[in-house]
N, C-alpha and C positions, 0 to 999 in steps of 0.2 A: 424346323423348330420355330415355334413363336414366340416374337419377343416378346423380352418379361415386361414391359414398362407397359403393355396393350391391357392387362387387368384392372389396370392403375386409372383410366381413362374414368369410369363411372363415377368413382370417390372423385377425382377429380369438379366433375360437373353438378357433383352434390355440393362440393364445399365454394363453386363456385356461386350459384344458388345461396346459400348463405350469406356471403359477403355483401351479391346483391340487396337480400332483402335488409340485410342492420345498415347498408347505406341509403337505400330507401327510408327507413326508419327514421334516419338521423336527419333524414333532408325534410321530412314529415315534421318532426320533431321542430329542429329551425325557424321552419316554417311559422309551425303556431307560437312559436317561443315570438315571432318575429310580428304576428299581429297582436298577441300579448301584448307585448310592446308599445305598437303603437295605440294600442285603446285605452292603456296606461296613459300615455302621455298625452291623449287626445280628454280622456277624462281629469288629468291632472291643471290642462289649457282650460277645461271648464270649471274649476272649483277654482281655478287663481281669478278667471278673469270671466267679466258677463259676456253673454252674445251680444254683436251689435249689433240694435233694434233694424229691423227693416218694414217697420209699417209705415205706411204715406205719412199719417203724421207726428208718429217721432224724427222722420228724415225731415222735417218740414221746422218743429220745433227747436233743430239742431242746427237749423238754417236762421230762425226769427232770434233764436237766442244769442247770435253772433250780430247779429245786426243789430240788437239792440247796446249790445257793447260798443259797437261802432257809434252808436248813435250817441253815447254816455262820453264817449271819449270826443264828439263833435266830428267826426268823421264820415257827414253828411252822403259823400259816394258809395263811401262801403255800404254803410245801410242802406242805402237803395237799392244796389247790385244783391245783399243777400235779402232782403225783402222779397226781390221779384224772383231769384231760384226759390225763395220758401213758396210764393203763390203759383210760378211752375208747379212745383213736387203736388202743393195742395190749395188749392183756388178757391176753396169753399172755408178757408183757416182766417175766421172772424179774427183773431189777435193782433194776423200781419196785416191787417186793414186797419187796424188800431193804429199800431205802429207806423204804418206807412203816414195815416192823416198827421202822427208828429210830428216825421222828417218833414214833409210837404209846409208844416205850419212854420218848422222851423227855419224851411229854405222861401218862407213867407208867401208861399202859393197858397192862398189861404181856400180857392175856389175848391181846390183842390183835396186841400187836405178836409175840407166840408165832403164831398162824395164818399173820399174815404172812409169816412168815419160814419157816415149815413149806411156806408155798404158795410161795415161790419155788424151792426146793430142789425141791419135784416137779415144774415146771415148769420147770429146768436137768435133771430125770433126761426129761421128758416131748418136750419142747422143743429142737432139737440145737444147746445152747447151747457155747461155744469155752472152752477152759481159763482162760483169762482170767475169762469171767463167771464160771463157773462158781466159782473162786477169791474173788470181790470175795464173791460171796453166803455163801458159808463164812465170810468173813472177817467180815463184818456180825455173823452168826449166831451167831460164836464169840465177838465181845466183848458180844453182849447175854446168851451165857450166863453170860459173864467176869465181869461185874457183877451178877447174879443171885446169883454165891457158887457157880456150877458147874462149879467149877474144871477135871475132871478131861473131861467134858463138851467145856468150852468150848477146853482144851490137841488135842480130838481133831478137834473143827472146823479148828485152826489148821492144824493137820499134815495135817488133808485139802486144805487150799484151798494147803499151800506143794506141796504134790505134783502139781499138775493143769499138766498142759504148756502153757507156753504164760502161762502166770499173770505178772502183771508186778508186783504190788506186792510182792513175796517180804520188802522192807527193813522195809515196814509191817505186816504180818504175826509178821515174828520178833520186832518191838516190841512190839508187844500182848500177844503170846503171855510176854515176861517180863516185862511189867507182871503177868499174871494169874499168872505164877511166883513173885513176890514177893507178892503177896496170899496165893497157896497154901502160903506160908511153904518154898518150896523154892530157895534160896538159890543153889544149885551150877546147876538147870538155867536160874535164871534168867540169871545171869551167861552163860551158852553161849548164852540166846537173843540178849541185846543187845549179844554180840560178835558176832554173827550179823547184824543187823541193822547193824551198824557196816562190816559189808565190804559192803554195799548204798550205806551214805551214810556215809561215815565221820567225818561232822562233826556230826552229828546230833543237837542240844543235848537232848532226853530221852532218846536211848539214854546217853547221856555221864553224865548227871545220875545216874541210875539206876546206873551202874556206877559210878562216885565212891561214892553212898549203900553198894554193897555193900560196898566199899574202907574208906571209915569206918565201918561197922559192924564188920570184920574186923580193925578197932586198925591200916590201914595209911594213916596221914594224909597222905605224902607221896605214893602213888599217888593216891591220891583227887584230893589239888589239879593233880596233872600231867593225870587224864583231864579235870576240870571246863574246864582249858585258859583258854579266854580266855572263857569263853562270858560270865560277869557284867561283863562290858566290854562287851558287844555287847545288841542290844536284843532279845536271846534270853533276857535274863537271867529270871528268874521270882525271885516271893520266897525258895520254896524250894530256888532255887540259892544266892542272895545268901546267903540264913543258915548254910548248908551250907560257904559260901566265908569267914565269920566263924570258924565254929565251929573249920576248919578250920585259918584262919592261925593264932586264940588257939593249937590246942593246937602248932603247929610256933613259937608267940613270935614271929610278924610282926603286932608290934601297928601297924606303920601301915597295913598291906593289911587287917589287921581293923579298923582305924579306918573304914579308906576303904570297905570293902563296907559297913561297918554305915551309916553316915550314907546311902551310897547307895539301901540296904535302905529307910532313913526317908524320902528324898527320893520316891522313885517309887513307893512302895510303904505309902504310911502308914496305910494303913488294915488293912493286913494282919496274922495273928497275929504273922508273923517280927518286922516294925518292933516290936510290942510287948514281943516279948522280948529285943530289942537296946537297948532303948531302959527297961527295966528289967536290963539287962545278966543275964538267967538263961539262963544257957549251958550247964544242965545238964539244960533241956526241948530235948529234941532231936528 
């Protein structure tokens, strides 16, 4: 007799078959459930957040733009150190040669910071650099000749870098250019530079400063204190505003507004020539 359980074998290997394939299924299933997933979460990483840039010179601008912090905050090494990873990454980046001639002027290697700045400008004429850079680099170039004493020079710089299409700082530019107006002792175009620079920002506490100075130099005291404006109330003031705003109220007879700049002058500012001269009341070192 044959055993009974030997019929049983075939259903057996069918329903195991089965089993197989809905486990099959479910690991298939998983599976895609499981790159689902992550293309979810790999698309969700791109709608929160950009890619970072990996062309030479965004890696490059990401290097110049730290050094010039460095350089704002006087921290003369750093900006050197990331200047020269910026000219590693890109060596042909007219800006960080801008840059570098300021560190250089500013650590008074002046031979130096001259090449610099010679070699950015042929690398804006070499290099198909956009009105804008082009402009920053003129702009550099013409207040290191500014303070060299090259005046006529440094006036020619500025008028190149306001002319290049496209240039954005045009407000910073007309300012500089009448700071180096009043050193060159030219009086009239400077006053045309920092009203120039006043229709870019016209709240501008050193274009402001600067055309007040012209206004009391000109014997007109009451202009003067309308452009100075509110600025020594606000924490734009500088000593050379405060004493400015002294000298100004004495000679219109507002002895409490010159009380009140001068003490202010002493309170924030005491170590400064102004406090010294408020505070020996000579009001006729101007």
């Amino acid at each position: 007799m044959k055993p009974v359980s030997q019929p049983m074998a075939p259903l057996l290997l069918v329903w195991l078959r089965l089993i197989l394939l809905v486990l099959l299924g479910c690991m298939l299933v998983l599976q895609m459930q499981g790159c689902g997933s992550r293309a979810t979460s790999q698309a969700e990483i791109d709608r929160l957040t950009q890619p970072e840039p990996d062309s030479v010179r965004q890696r490059a601008i990401r290097r110049v733009t730290l050094a010039s912090a460095y350089f704002a905050q006087e921290q003369m090494d750093a900006a050197m150190q990331e200047t020269r990873a910026a000219l590693q990454i890109d060596p042909d980046f007219a800006q960080v040669y801008s840059l570098l001639g300021l560190i250089h002027q500013r650590n008074n290697a002046m031979d130096l910071a001259q090449q610099s700045f010679e070699t950015a400008i042929r690398l804006t004429a070499r290099v198909s650099a956009s009105g804008d850079e082009i402009g920053a680099v003129l702009h550099n170039y013409g207040w290191f000749l500014c303070q060299q004493g090259k005046y006529s020079s440094a006036q020619y710089q500025f008028a190149m870098a306001i002319s290049q299409p496209g240039y954005r700082q045009l407000g910073q530019t007309w300012l500089v250019n009448g700071v180096c107006q009043v050193r060159a002792k030219q009086p009239v175009q400077a006053r045309n530079s920092f009203e120039k620079a006043l229709g870019f920002a016209p709240n501008d506490p050193t274009a402001r400063f600067e055309l007040a100075m012209l206004d009391w130099q000109d014997g007109n005291a009451l202009q003067a204190r309308r452009m100075l404006g509110s600025i020594n109330s606000s924490p734009q003031a500088t000593p050379a505003s405060l004493w400015l705003g002294v000298l100004l109220a004495r000679t219109l007879k507002l002895d409490t507004e010159m009380n009140t700049l001068g003490n202010r002058l002493a309170q924030r500012f005491a170590n400064s020539p102004q406090a010294a001269l408020w505070l020996a009341r000579k009001f006729d070192d101007k």
